[in-house]
C-alpha positions as CSV (number, residue, x, y, z in Angstrom):
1,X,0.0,0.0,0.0
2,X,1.3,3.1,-1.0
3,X,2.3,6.2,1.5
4,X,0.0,8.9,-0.1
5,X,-3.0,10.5,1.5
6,X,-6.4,9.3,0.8
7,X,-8.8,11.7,0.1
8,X,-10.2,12.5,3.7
9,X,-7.8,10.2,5.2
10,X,-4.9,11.2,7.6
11,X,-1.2,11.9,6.2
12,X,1.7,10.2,7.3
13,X,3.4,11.9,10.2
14,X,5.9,14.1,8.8
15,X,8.2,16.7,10.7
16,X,6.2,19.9,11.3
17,X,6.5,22.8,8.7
18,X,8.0,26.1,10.4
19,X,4.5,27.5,9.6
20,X,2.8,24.5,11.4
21,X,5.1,25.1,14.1
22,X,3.8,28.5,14.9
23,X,0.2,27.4,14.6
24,X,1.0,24.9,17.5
25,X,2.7,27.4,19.3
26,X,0.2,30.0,19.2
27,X,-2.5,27.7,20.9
28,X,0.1,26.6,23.9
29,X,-1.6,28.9,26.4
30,X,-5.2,26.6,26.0
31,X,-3.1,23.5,26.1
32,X,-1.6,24.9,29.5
33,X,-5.1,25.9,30.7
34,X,-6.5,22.0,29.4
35,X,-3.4,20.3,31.3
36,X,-3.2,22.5,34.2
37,X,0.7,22.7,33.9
38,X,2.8,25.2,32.4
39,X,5.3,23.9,29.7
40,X,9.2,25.4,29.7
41,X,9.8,23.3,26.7
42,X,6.7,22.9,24.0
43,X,8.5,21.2,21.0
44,X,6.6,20.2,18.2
45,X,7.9,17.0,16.6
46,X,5.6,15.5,14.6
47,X,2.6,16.1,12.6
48,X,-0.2,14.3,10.5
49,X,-2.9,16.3,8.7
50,X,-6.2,15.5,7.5
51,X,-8.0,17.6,5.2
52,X,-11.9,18.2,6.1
53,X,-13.7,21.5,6.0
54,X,-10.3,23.3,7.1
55,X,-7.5,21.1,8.5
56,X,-7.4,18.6,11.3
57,X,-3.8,18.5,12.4
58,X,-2.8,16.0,15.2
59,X,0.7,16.8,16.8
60,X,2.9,15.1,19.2
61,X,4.9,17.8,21.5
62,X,7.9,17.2,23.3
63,X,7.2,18.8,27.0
64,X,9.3,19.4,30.0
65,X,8.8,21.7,33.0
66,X,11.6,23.4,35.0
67,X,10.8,24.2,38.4
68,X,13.1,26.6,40.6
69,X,12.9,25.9,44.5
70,X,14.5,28.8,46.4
71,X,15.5,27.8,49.8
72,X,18.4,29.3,52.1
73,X,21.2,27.9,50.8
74,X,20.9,28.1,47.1
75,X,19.1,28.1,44.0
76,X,17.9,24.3,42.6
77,X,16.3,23.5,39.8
78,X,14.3,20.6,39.3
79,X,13.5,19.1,35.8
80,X,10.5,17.6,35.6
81,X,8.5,15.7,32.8
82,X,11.6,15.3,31.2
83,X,10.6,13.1,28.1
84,X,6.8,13.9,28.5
85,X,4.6,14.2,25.1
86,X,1.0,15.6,24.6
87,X,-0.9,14.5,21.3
88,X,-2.8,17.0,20.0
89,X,-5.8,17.7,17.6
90,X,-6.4,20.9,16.1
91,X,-9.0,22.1,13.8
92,X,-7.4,25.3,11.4
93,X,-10.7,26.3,10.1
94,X,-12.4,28.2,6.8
95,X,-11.7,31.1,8.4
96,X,-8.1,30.3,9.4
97,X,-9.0,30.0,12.9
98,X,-7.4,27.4,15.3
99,X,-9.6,25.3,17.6
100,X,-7.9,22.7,20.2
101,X,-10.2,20.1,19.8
102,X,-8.3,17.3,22.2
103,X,-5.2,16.7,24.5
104,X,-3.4,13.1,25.0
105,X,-1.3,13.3,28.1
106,X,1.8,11.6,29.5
107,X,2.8,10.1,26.6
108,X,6.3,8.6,25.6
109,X,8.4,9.4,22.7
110,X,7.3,5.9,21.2
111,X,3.6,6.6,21.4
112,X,2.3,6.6,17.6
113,X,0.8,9.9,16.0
114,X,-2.8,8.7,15.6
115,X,-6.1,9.8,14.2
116,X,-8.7,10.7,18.2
């Protein structure tokens, strides 16, 4: 079976464009507000699209979250969620809007790319 796209099927996962990149970025703050957590690191490394009315893109992100603890003697930081991934699905619609349609949590670098 050949790689192509099917018409309304889902891409491959490819490496994300630098202007899918931004897209992901510029939604970060609702996938901080969905997750509760705050991301130091919000890396998109993979994408598969999926034409419909607009674009569902799904997105796997590499996460990690520093947290400074100040106490008397010194300055520590604690990395945590190091190797952490999120899936995402957003909707780019007719309108060029973005919608965050669905977070996938504590995922590993393994974890397939997959159609939810």
């Amino acid at each position: 079976m050949s790689d192509e796209m099917l018409c309304g099927g889902t891409a491959p996962a490819r490496e994300p464009t630098p202007d899918e990149i931004k897209l992901v970025n510029e939604i970060k703050s609702e996938v901080e507000a969905k997750t509760g957590k705050k991301y130091d690191i919000f890396e998109p490394v993979s994408i598969r699209t999926q034409p419909v009315a607009g674009v569902n893109y799904f997105v796997k992100v590499r996460t990690l979250t520093v947290i400074a603890v100040l106490n008397a003697i010194r300055l520590c930081t604690v990395r945590v969620g190091d190797n952490s991934y999120l899936h995402l699905r957003i909707f780019w619609d007719l309108q060029h809007k973005t919608h965050l349609h669905g977070v996938k949590e504590e995922l590993k670098e393994h974890d397939e790319l997959e159609y939810f």
